[in-house]
N, C-alpha and C positions, 0 to 999 in steps of 0.2 A: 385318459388322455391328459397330457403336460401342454400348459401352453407358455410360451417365454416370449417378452418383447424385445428387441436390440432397441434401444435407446442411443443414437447415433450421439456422438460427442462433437460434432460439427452442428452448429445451431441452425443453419441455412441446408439441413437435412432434414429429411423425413424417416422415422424408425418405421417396423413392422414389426409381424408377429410371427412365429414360426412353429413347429411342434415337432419337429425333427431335428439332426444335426443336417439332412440333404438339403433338406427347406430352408435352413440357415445359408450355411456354403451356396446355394442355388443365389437368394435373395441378397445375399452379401456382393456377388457378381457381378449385381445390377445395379448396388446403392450409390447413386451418386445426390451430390449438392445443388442447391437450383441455379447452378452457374456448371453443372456439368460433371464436376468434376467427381473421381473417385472418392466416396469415404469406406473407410476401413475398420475405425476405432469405436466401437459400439461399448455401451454399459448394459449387460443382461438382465432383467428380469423376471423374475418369477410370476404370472399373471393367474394361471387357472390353472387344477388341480387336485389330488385329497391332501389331508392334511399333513398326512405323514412324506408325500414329497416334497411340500411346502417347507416340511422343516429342513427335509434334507438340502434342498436347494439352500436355504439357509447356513446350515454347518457349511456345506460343499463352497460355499463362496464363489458363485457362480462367476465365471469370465468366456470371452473367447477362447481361450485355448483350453477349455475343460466340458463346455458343452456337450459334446463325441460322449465322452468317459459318463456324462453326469446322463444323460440320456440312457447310456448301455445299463448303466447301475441303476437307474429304475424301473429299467426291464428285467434285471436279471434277479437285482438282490432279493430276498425274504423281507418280511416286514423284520424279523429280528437283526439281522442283517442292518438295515436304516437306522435302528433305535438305536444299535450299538455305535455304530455311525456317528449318531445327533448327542451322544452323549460324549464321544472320546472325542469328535474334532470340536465341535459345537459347545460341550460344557466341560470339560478337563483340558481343553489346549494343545491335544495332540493335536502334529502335523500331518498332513496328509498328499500324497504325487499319486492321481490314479494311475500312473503307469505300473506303480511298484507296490503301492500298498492294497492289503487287503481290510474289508471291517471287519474278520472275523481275526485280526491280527494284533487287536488291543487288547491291554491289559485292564479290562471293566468288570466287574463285576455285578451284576444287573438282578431284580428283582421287581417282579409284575405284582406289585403293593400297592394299598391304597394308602397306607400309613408308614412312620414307623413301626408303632406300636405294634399292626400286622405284621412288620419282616420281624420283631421282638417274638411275637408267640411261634411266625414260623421254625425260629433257631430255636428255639423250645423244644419246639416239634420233632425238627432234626435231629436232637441231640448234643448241637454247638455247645452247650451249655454243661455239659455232664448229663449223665442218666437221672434225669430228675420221676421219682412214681409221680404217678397219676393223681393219688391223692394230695401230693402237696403243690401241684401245679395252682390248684386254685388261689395256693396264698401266694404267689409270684406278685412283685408289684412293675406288671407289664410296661407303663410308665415310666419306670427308672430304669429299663432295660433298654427301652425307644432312645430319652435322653442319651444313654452313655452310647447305643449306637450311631447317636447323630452329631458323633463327634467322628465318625469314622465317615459315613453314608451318607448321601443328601438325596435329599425328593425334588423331583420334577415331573412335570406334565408335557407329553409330547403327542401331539395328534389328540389329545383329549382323555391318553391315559396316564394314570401315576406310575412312576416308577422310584423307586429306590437305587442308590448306583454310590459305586466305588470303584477310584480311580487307582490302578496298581501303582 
């Protein structure tokens, strides 16, 4: 369950709280000022939640006219879906119109790492690197391999996990 408050931009109002887009539009109907009158122009925020919609609401830069979209998309997305999300709008500066865009529609490159060093052994692993045997792997200095990747990649933490990520 999401819960969001409208924070009314009229100071002589009263904000509420909502957990739907119906329950918005419904309470929005009713808001008025203690002089009567219609208010309209709310600032949203993010109040209760997990953490991975926390963030998103975050990248998503929550407003009135994206509530709708921002609700449908924590219903529908994947968690990988959101991460890709929190990375390309959130920490690479792609733009984002929920009408048109999709997250599986960025150019990111993403890895569930605690390190570099980890995403270094994995391209090891892969192959990235040339056919390296077996035996010479141990003399690899994983280290310097992290470094020159971390001129490409950067680490973050979202929802509590590491990730690794590069932005096309």
């Amino acid at each position: 369950m999401i819960q969001l408050f409208a924070q009314p931009y009229d100071v002589s109002a009263t904000g509420f709280y909502f957990e739907s887009a119906e329950q918005y539009e419904a309470r929005v109907a009713k808001a008025a000022n203690r002089y009567g009158e219609p208010v309209d122009e709310f600032e949203i925020q993010f109040i209760d939640g997990d953490d991975l919609d926390c963030s998103l609401a975050r990248a998503w830069g929550l407003s009135q006219g994206s509530i709708a979209a921002f609700f449908e998309a924590t219903e529908t997305w994947d968690e990988d879906q959101k991460v890709r999300f929190v990375i390309a709008v959130g920490e690479c500066g792609y733009s984002f119109d929920p009408q048109t865009d999709a997250p599986d529609g960025y150019d990111v490159d993403l890895y569930d790492v605690d390190s570099m060093r980890e995403l270094a052994k994995q391209f090891v692993d892969e192959g990235l690197f040339g056919d390296i045997p077996e035996r010479l792997r141990f003399y690899l200095d994983y280290e310097a391999i992290a470094r020159d990747l971390s001129m490409d990649y950067t680490e973050t933490v979202i929802a509590g996990q590491p990730y690794a990520y590069r932005c096309g």
